[in-house]
N, C-alpha and C positions, 0 to 999 in steps of 0.2 A: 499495570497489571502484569504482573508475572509470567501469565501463562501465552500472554501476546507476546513476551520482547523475541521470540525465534521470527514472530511473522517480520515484526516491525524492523529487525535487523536484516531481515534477507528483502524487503522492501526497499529499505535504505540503500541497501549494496546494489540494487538492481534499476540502477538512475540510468545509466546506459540500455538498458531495453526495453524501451519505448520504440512503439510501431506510429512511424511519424506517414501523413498522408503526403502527395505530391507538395502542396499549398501548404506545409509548415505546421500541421495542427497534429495535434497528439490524437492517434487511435486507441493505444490499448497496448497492454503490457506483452513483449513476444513470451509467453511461456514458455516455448523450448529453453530462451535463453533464461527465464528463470531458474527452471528443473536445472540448469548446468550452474549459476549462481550457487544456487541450495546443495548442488551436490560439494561445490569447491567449498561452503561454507558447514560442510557437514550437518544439513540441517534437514529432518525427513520432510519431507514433500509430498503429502499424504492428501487427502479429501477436506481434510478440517485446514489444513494450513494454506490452500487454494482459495478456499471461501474466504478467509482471512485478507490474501493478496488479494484478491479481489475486491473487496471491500473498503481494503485503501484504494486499489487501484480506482474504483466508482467513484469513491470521496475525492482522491487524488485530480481527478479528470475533470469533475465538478469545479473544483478551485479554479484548473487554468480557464475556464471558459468565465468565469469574476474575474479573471487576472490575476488571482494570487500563485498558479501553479507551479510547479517543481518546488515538491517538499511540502506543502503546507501539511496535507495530510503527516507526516511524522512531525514535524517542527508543533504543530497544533497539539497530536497526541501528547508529545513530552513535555510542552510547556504546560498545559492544562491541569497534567496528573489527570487525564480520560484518556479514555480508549475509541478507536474511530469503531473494535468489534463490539462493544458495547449490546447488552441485547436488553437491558433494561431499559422499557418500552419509554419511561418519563423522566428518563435521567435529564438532570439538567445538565451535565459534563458531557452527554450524548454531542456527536456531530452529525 
């Protein structure tokens, strides 16, 4: 989907800013360093594009706790031809 590839490419870029806890586990994407990603990748940083990262980031977090984490959320989106922002409630391409 088109109107994701800004989320999914400032997602991508943004493997390094992960907020890791003392014990090795992944918390949660540091935004500030997002917002500074998005700015170096000229990509607006708005309300709807938040919900988006975040929405991989929930998907994202999801995996490493199966074990599949780092990446599956984008590798999963591209391979599939789905979108993880999908809002169609019964897709079956949904994740």
């Amino acid at each position: 989907m088109e109107e994701n590839r800004d989320a999914l490419d400032l997602f991508s870029a943004c493997v390094t800013q992960w907020r890791w806890s003392g014990f090795g586990q992944r918390l949660g994407l540091d935004y500030a360093g997002v917002l500074a990603v998005a700015r170096m990748l000229d990509i607006k940083a708005d309300a709807p594009m938040l919900r988006k990262i975040q929405t991989l980031e929930v998907y994202e977090l999801g995996q490493g706790a199966e074990g599949k984490g780092h990446g599956a959320a984008v590798k999963a989106c591209r391979n599939a031809n789905a979108c993880a922002m999908c809002t169609k409630k019964n897709c079956r391409d949904r994740m």
